[in-house]
C-alpha positions, 0 to 999 in steps of 0.5 A: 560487462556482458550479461552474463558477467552481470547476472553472474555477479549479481548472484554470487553477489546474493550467494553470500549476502541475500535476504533469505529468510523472510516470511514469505520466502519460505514455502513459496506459493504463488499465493503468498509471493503475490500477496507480498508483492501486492503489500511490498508495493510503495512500502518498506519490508520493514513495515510489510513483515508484521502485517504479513505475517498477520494477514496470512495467519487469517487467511491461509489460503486463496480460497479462504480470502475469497470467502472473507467479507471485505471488511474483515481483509480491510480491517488486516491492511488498515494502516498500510495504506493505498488500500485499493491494493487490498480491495484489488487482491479481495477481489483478485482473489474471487476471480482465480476461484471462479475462473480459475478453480481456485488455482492461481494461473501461471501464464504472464497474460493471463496474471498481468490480466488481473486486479491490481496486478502488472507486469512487474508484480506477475513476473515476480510471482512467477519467478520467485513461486514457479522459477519462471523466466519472467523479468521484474523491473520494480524500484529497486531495479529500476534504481540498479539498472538506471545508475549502472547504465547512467540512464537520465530521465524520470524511471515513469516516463513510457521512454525510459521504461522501455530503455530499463525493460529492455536491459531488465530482459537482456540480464535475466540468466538463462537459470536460477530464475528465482534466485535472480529475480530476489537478488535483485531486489535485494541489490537496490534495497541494501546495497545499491540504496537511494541514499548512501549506496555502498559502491565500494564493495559493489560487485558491478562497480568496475563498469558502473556509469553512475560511479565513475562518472560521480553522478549516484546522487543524481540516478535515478532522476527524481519524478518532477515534482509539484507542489501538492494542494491543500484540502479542508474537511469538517470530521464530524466526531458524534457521540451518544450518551453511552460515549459511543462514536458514529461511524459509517462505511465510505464509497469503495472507490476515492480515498480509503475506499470501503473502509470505516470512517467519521463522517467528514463535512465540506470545510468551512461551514459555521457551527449551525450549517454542520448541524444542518449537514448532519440533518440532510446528509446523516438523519441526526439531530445533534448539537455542537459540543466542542472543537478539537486540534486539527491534524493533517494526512498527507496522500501522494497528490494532496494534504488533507486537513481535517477539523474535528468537531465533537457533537452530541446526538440527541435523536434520530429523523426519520427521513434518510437522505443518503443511504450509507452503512452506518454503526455506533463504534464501541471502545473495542472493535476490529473493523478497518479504519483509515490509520489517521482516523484510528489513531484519532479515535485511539486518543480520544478511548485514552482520553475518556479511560484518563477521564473515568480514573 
């Protein structure tokens, strides 16, 4: 099957079964393509959507998210993970206003040269916002293009992703750059799926080599794969007596960078060095209450445990060992908080309301 005949067929394809009516497909700007990428990353539309929908209600403009303060973008993306993308498009977005006079570039290098921002991500935006020729090679892609040309090898390795850029170029048409680029998105993610692909009515399976050689279970190859570690940490779960909880603002950089948290202690620690580390490290006198169930978070290369342990704070020391931001959270607030830590939080507000009644 030439080129032509592929692309072509992958839009006729799209003409009649295309998603076309997504929130951020109407009324593309480079803005809004971007910050559907940036949230597309590594995560469903499915889940994308509603917190799409909310972000740009908040910020409906570049200018508007470079004028926020990061805890405010956090606290719209807390939940979706990998938050680095969040600080990355806060701090994208200063960059475009100061170098750029708040209008967003439209060259691939001067995009790629962005945050948070790659090759793939800059040729959607610039396709999908500007009808630009610019191939994209995202999941989806990758899966098309690896089955249809039954190309073995683990799509992250530098090998085969030159071999998948290579044919990613060759098929991009000449026109309908837009057009082509969300068809393709739209191929791998309802028609040519990880799992239970419907090759029947694919429109490219007469020369598909995954299908006619019966390997479409076995393309894309799974990246090897390795037994993730297993950390501990102490949460420590501090109230006053107005029932409110000790919360602080985490390192920008690690695990839920920037956002809000329950300070966590090295694990195992027995009950009185916990009360020595909230001394050093805290400046809080407390004692030990009572400890909770334990619940695991799962990153891309660890498992994280976490032990609750609820404290009583009695009084503060003067002396601060580490200088952190800090605050006593009430049962409503808006800040971001890391989705496992909220939900914990959450259980703990319903306990205390079930308590009252």
């Amino acid at each position: 099957m030439s080129p032509i005949q592929f692309n072509q067929s992958v839009l006729e394809w799209f003409d009649e079964n295309g998603r076309k009516d997504l929130p951020w497909q109407i009324n593309k700007t480079p803005y809004s393509v971007w910050v559907s990428e940036i949230m597309l990353q590594q995560t469903q539309v499915t889940t994308v959507i509603g917190y799409y929908n909310r972000f740009m209600a908040r910020f409906t403009s570049l200018d508007e998210l470079a004028d926020a303060d990061e805890d405010e973008v956090l606290s719209y993306w807390a939940g979706l993970g990998y938050y680095a993308r969040a600080r990355n498009l806060h701090k994208t977005a200063k960059i475009i206003v100061a170098d750029y006079g708040g209008k967003f570039p439209t060259t691939q290098s001067e995009i790629e040269s962005l945050p948070g921002i790659g090759r793939s991500t800059a040729g959607a935006i610039l396709s999908l916002s500007l009808n630009q020729r610019a191939p994209i090679l995202d999941g989806n892609v990758k899966r098309v293009l690896a089955r249809f040309h039954g190309i073995e090898g683990w799509t992250g390795h530098p090998s085969i992703a030159k071999e998948l850029w290579y044919w990613a170029e060759l098929y991009t048409p000449k026109k309908r750059f837009d057009d082509y680029t969300q068809a393709m998105m739209d191929f791998g993610a309802t028609l040519c799926t990880r799992s239970k692909p419907n090759c029947q009515i694919c429109p490219v399976n007469s020369t598909c080599r995954a299908y006619l050689e019966n390997t479409t279970k076995l393309l894309p190859t799974p990246k090897p794969k390795k037994a993730l570690p297993v950390k501990h940490r102490w949460l420590l779960h501090i109230e006053n007596d107005r029932g409110e909880m000790f919360i602080e603002k985490r390192p920008p950089t690690g695990i839920w960078g920037s956002l809000w948290s329950l300070p966590e202690a090295p694990y195992p620690l027995e009950d009185k060095d916990i009360i020595h580390f909230c001394r050093e490290h805290l400046s809080l006198e407390c004692e030990i209450d009572s400890h909770k169930t334990s619940f695991k978070h799962t990153f891309s290369h660890y498992h994280l445990i976490l032990h609750p342990i609820k404290l009583n704070y009695l009084s503060s020391l003067p002396a601060i060992k580490e200088s952190k931001e800090s605050i006593w959270l009430t049962g409503k607030h808006e800040l971001g908080l890391p989705a496992p830590i909220r939900i914990y939080v959450d259980q703990i507000e319903d306990e205390k309301r079930f308590d009252v009644s």
